[in-house]
N, C-alpha and C positions, 0 to 999 in steps of 0.2 A: 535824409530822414529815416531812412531803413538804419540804417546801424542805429540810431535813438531806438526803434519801432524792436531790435533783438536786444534789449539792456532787459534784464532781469531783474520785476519789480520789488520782487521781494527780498533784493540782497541789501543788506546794513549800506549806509553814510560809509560815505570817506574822510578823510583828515578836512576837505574841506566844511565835511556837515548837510552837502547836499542830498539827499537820496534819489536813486534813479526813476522812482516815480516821478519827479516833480519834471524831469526830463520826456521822459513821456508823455503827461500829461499837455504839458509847454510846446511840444515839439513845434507846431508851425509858429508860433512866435519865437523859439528859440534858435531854428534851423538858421536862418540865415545870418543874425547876430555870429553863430558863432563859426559859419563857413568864412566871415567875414576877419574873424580874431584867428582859427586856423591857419588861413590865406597868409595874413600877415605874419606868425608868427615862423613860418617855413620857409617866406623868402628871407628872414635873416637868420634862419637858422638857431633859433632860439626857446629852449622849454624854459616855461616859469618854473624855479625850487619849489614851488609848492606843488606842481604834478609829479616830480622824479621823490616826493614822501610818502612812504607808507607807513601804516600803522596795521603791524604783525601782533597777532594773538593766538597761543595755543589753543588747540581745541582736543578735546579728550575723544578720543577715538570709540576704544574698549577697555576691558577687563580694570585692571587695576590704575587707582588716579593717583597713585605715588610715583610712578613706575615712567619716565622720561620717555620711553621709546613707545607710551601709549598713547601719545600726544601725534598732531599734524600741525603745521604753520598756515594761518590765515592770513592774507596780506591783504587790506583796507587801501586802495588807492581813490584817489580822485576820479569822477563819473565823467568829467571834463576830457582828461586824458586818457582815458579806456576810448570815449570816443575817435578820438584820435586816430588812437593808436590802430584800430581796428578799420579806421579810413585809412592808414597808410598797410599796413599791413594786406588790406583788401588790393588795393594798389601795385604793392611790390607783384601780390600772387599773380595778378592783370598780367603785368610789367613779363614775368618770368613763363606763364601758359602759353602767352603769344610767342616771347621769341623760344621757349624749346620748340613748337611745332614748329618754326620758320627752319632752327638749327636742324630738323629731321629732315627735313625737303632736301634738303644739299646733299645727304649721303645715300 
């Protein structure tokens, strides 16, 4: 529920249409449905196509709105798969703090 609890309620929908509030909001009915859909979907090693889509949109920076290089890329991904990704990512870091201090003790 923490990674639900840091989703930023005020960022736009993703390709799927959901926005991160309705995640927040939901969170204890959601949480476990979807630890349940995670669970599964990692022991066969499997992203749905529709988390690996984003939808990229320029956003005007500064000064001049002709001007290409005044522009930055926004990328819309699904709030499903940011979850995720930020449970596995939180994970690897777990994975990789513990064994560098282990690797430090040996030398």
């Amino acid at each position: 529920m923490s990674f639900i609890d840091k989703l930023k309620s005020n960022r736009s929908w993703g390709p799927d249409g959901l926005p991160p509030i309705l995640y927040k909001q939901l969170k204890q009915c959601l949480s476990a449905p979807l630890a349940l859909v995670y669970n599964q979907l990692l022991s066969v090693s499997y992203v749905p196509p529709e988390w690996l889509v984003a939808h990229i949109v320029p956003v005007h920076k500064k000064e001049i709105t002709s001007d290409v290089a005044n522009y930055r890329p926004i990328s819309f991904t699904c709030v499903t798969s940011k979850i995720l990704e930020r449970i596995v990512v939180n994970c690897i870091l777990d994975h990789l703090i513990h064994n560098i201090t282990l690797c430090t003790t040996w030398f």
